[in-house]
C-alpha positions as CSV (number, residue, x, y, z in Angstrom):
1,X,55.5,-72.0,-22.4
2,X,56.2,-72.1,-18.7
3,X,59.4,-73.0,-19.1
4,X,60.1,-69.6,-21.6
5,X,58.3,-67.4,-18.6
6,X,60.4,-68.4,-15.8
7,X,63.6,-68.2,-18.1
8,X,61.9,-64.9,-18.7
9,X,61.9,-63.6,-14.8
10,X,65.4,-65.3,-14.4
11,X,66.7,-62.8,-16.9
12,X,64.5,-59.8,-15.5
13,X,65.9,-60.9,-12.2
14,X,69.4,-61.1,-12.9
15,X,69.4,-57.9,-14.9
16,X,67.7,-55.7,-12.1
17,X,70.6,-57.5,-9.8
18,X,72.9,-56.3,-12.1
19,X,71.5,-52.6,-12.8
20,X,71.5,-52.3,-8.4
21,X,75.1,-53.6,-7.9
22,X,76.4,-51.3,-10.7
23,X,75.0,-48.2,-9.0
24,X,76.3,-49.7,-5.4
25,X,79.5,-50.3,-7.2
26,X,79.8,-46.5,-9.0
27,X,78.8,-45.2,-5.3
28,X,81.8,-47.1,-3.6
29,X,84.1,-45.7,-6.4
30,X,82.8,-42.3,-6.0
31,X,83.7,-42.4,-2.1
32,X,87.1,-44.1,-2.7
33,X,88.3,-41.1,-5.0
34,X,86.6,-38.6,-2.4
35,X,88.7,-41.0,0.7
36,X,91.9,-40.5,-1.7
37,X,91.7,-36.6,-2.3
38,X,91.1,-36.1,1.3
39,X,94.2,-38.9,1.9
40,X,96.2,-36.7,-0.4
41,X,95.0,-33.8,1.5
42,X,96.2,-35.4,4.5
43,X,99.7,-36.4,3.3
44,X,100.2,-33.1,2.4
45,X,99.5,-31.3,5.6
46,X,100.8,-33.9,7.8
47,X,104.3,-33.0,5.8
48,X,103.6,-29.3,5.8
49,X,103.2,-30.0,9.7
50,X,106.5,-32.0,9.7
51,X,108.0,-29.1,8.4
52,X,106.0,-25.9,10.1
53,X,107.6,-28.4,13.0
54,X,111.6,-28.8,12.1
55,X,111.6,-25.1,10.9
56,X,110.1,-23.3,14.5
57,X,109.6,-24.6,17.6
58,X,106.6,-26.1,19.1
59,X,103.9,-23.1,18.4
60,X,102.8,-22.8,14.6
61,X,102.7,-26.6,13.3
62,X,99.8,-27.5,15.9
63,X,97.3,-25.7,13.6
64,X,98.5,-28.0,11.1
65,X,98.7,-31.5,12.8
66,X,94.6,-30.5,13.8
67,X,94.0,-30.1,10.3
68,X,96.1,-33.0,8.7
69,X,95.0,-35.5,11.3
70,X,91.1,-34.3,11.0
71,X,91.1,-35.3,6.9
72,X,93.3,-38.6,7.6
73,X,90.2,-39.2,10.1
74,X,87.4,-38.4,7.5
75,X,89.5,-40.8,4.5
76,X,89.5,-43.4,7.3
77,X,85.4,-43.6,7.6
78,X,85.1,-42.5,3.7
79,X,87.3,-45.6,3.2
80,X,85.7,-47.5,5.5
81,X,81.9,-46.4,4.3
82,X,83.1,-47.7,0.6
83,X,84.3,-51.0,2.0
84,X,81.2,-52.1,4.0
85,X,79.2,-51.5,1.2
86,X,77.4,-54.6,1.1
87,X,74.2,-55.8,-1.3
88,X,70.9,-53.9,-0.7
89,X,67.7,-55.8,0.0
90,X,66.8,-55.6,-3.8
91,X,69.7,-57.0,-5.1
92,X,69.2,-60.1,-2.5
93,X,65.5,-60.7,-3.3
94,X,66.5,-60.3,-7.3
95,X,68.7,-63.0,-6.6
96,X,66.7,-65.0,-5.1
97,X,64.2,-64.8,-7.5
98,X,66.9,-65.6,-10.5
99,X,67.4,-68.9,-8.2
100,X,63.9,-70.3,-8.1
101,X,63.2,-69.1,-11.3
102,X,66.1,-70.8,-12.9
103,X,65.3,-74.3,-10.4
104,X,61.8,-74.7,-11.7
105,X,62.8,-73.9,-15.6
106,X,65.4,-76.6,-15.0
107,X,62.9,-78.9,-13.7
108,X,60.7,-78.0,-16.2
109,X,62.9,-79.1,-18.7
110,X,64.2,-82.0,-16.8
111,X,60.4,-83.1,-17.1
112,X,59.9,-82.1,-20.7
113,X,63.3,-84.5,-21.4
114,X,62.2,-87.6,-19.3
115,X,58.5,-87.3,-20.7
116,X,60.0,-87.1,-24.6
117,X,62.4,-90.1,-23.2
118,X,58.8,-92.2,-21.8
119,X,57.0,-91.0,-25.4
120,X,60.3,-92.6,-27.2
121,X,60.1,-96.0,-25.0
122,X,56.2,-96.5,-25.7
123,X,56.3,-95.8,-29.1
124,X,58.6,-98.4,-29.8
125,X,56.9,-101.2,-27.5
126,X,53.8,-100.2,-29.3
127,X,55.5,-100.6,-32.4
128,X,57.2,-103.6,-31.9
129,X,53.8,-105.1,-30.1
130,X,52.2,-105.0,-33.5
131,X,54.7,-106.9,-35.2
């Protein structure tokens, strides 16, 4: 029975582990496809600049380096905010309770298999006492 319980929280553990690091995961997606369209965004304007640039002289293109360089900045931290992303405080105590939850229904059984083992061994001296 004890042995079904803790294989019980194991599974309630490892599931609530799960559920957290699939929302953390979906929010790292989310900002990578945000970091890309601004990276897009960036590409785009940094060309735009390139050829604002080649076409005048010096004046006109500087509104556009601003604005090209300002979005390859905010990809950069979007990028970087989806990369450092690392487990909540949830997701490391579910864990840890999967872990001694899963040790001690081990141990259970290991007991359960060594005392069937013992049962086994006396039955048979008892039997073979009597002959």
């Amino acid at each position: 029975m004890r042995t079904l319980r803790l294989a019980r929280i194991a599974v309630e553990a490892e599931g609530l582990r799960l559920r957290h690091g699939a929302r953390r995961t979906a929010v790292r997606a989310v900002l990578a496809l945000i970091a890309l369209g601004f990276l897009l965004g960036a590409v785009v304007f940094l060309q735009v600049a390139a050829w604002y640039w080649l076409r005048q002289s010096w004046d006109l293109p500087a509104a556009a380096l601003i604005l090209g360089g300002l979005e390859l900045g905010l990809a950069g931290l979007l990028g970087l905010l989806a990369t450092r992303s690392s487990p909540g405080r949830l997701e490391v105590e579910a864990l840890a309770v999967r872990n001694r939850a899963l040790e001690a229904a081990s141990s259970s059984l290991a007991f359960s298999a060594l005392a069937t083992q013992v049962l086994r061994l006396a039955i048979d001296l008892f039997r073979r006492s009597r002959r």
